[in-house]
VONU-620744 format. One record per residue (C-alpha): x, z, y. Coordinates in steps of 0.2 Angstrom, whole numbers, padded with zeros to 4 digits, always signed. Example, Ala and Ser with C-alpha at 12.3 -4.5 7.8 and 13.67 -1.06 7.14 Angstrom:
BEGIN
+0062+0039-0022;+0068+0036-0005;
***
This chain:
BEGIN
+0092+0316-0055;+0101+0330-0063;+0105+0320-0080;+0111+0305-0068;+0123+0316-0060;+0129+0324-0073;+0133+0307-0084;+0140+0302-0067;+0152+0318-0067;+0157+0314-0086;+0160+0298-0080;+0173+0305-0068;+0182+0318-0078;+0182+0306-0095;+0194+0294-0084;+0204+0307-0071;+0221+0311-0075;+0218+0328-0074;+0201+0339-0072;+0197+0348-0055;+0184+0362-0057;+0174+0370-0071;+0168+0363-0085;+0160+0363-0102;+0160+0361-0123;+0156+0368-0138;+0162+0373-0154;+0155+0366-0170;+0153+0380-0184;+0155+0369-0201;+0137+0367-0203;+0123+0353-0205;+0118+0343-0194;+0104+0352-0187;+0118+0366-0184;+0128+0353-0176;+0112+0346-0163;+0109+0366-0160;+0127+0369-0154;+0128+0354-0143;+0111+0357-0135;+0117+0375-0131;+0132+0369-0122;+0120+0356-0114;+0107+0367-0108;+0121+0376-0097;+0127+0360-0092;+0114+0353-0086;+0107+0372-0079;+0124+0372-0069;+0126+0356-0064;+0143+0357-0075;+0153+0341-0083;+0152+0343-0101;+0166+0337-0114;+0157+0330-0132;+0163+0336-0147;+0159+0322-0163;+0152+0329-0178;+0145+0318-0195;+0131+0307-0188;+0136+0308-0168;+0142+0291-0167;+0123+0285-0170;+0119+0295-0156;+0119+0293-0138;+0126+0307-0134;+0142+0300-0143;+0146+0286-0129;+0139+0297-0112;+0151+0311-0112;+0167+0310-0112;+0175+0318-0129;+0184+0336-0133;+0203+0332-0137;+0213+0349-0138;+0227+0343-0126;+0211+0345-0112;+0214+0366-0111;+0232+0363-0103;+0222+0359-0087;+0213+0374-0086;+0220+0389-0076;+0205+0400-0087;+0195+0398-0104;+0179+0408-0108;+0173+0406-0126;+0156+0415-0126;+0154+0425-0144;+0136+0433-0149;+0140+0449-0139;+0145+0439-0122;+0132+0439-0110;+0134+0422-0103;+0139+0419-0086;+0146+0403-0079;+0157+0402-0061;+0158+0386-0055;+0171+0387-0043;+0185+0391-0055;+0196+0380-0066;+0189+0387-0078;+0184+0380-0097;+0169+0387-0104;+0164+0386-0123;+0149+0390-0133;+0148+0393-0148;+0135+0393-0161;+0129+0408-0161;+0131+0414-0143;+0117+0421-0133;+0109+0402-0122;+0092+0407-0115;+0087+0388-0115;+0069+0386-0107;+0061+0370-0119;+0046+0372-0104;+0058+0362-0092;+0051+0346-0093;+0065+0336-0084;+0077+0343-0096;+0066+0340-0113;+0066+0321-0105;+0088+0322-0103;+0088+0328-0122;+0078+0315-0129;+0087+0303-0117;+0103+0309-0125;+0100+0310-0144;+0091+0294-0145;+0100+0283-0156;+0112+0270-0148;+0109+0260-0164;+0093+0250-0171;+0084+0262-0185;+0071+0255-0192;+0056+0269-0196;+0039+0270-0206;+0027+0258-0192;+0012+0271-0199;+0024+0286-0193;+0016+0291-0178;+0000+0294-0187;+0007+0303-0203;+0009+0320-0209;+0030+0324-0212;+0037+0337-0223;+0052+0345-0223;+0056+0349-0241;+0073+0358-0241;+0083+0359-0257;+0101+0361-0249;+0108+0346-0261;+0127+0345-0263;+0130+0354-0246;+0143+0365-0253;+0139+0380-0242;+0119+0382-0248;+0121+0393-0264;+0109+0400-0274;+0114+0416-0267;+0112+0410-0250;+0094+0403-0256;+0089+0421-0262;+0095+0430-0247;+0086+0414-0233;+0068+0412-0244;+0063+0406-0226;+0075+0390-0227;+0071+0386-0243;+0053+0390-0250;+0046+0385-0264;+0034+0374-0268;+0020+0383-0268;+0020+0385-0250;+0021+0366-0246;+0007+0365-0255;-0002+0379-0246;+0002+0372-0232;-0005+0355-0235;-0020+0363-0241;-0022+0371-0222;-0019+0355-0214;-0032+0347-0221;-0044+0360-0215;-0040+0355-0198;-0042+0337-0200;-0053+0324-0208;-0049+0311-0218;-0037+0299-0229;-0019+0305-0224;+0001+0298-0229;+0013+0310-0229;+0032+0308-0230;+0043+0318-0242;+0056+0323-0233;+0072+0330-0244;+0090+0333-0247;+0086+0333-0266;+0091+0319-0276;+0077+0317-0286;+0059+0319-0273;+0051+0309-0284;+0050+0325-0296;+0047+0336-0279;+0032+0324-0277;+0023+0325-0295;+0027+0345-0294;+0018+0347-0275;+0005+0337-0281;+0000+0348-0298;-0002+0363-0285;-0014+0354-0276;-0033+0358-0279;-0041+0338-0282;-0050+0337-0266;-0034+0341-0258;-0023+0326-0269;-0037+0315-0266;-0035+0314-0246;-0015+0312-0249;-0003+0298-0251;+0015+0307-0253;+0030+0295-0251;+0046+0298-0252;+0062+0288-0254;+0066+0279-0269;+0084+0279-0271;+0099+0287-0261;+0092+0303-0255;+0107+0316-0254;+0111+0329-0241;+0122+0318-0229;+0113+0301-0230;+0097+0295-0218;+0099+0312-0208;+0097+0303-0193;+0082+0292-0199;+0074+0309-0207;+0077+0317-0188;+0069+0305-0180;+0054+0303-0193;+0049+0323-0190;+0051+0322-0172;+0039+0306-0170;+0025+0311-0186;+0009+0318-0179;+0008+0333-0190;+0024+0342-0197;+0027+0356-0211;+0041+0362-0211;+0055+0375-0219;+0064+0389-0206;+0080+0376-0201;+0089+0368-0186;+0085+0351-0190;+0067+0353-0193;+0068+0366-0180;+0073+0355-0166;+0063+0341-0171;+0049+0353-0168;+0056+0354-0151;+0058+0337-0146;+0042+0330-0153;+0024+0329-0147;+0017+0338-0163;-0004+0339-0165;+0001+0352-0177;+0015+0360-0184;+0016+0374-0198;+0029+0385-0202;+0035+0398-0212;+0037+0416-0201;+0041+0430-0216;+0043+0429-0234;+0057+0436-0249;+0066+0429-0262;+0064+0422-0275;+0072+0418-0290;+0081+0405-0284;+0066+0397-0270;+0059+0409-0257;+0043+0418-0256;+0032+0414-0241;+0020+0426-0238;+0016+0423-0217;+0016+0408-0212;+0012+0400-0194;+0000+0384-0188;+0006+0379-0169;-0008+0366-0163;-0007+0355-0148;-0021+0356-0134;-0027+0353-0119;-0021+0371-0111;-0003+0370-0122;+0000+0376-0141;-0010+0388-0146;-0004+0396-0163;-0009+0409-0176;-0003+0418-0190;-0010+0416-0205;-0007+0422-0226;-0001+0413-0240;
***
């Protein structure tokens, strides 16, 4: 009920002449697009929380999105019609009064307690970032094992010295296949598992994973990968998508494999949780295995 009334509301003030009220958005802070889906969903989460109309602002990808034709869209000329406007900064505590006229704004690294254990508003995002367009995925996805293989590709803001100091966002190779190698002491069996990567050439990723796997280990795998066109800004939504919907995920410390985590059904997910640089990959040294029962995720720490 609360997303219908809500997309009602969006409905309303996308076509009024001038906006009664409190309302919503969000600024975008120049990043991916899993920083992009991050800052949206913290804007949402108060939205929905509050019951507040919110305004959408576009970013690379969106227009795949639902989310993209639902809410009306942010155009600057909108803060005229706002006696007040709160930007919430990290240091704000956020609090939202609803019977102002008064334009609220989160940014991306303000403080938004969202609760992922309220089911109805799991459902609106998944209702929301669905795409609006046909993607055509892997028809064994639901059954595979996906992994998140950062590299940071041309993206102009991910370094080597950001590399270094973040060894969590991009590890090295050594804990994918670790990884891999705990995975398959959890389950039995033959097993495909899709390369997931900004690097432009997974099909060396893939011979390199595979000589740090014992042969028991390369025997119950099939990696796959994409042949051609892999770069940081192209299938990100098909990639999205493919870690939210594979059974088993392994992933690096990032938004987009982050939220996927968040809006998948995951048997078992593992992650890395501390580590240090390297020279340029990082260092995991704990990592984490989240696994899916009958009583909720139970996780554990583990070593590399």
């Amino acid at each position: 009920m609360k997303l219908k009334y809500i997309v009602g509301l969006l409905f309303f003030i996308s076509h009024a002449d001038r906006v009664v009220g409190a309302v919503i958005t969000y600024q975008l802070n120049g990043g991916r697009f899993g920083d992009n889906i991050r800052s949206f969903t913290q804007a949402y989460w108060l939205s929905y929380k509050y019951q507040l109309p919110l305004f959408f602002v576009p970013f690379p990808g969106s227009e795949l999105l639902m989310a993209h034709t639902l809410f009306g869209h942010w155009k600057p000329a909108i803060e005229q019609q706002f006696d007040y406007i709160k930007i919430f900064d990290s240091s704000d505590e956020v609090v939202i009064n609803r019977n102002n006229n008064t334009l609220f704004v989160t940014t991306y690294y303000c403080l938004v307690d969202i609760d992922w254990q309220d089911q109805a508003f799991l459902a609106a995002v998944r209702e929301v970032l669905r795409p609006c367009v046909k993607i055509t995925l892997p028809s064994d996805i639901y059954d595979s094992v996906v992994m998140h293989v950062r590299r940071g590709g041309e993206f102009n803001a991910d370094s080597n010295k950001v590399k270094r100091r973040r060894p969590l966002h991009f590890p090295n190779l050594e804990y994918y296949a670790q990884a891999l190698h705990i995975l398959l002491e959890y389950v039995q069996g033959q097993h495909t598992v899709y390369l997931l990567t900004d690097d432009e050439a997974p099909q060396v990723l893939a011979a390199d994973i595979k000589k740090l796997l014992s042969p028991d280990d390369s025997a119950r795998i099939q990696l796959v990968w994409r042949e051609k066109n892999n770069h940081h800004n192209a299938h990100v939504l098909e990639d999205f998508l493919c870690m939210q919907l594979g059974r088993y995920l392994i992933r690096p410390q990032s938004n987009f494999s982050l939220y996927a985590q968040r809006l998948g059904t995951h048997h078992i997910v593992i992650r890395p949780k501390r580590g240090k640089s390297g020279n340029p990959w990082g260092i995991v040294t704990n990592g984490q295995l989240d696994i899916r029962t009958q009583n909720g995720v139970q996780s554990r720490e583990f070593l590399f």
